[in-house]
C-alpha positions, 0 to 999 in steps of 0.5 A: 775511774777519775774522782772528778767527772766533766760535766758530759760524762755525768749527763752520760752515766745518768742518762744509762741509770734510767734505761736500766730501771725496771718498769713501773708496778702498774706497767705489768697488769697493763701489758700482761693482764691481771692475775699474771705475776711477771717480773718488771724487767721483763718489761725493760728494752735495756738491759745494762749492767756496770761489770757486764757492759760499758758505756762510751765515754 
């Protein structure tokens, strides 16, 4: 990838940072109960990783 970035393409690559974040700690009692120990990313809609899928550019 180019060293200098258009300013579009950052917005893009920051905008697909967030979709993969896991959910928050307090996400998981909420959606599973209390007393259940699931990871957060079973939470997540948006599963991307940088070597598994692109992002258009």
């Amino acid at each position: 990838m180019a060293s200098r970035k258009t300013s579009g393409k950052k917005t893009r690559l920051v905008k697909a940072r967030k979709k993969t974040k896991w959910a928050p700690f307090w996400a998981i009692p909420k959606v599973f109960g209390i007393g259940r120990k699931v990871h957060p990313s079973r939470i997540t809609k948006q599963k991307r990783n940088w070597k598994r899928s692109r992002i258009k550019d």
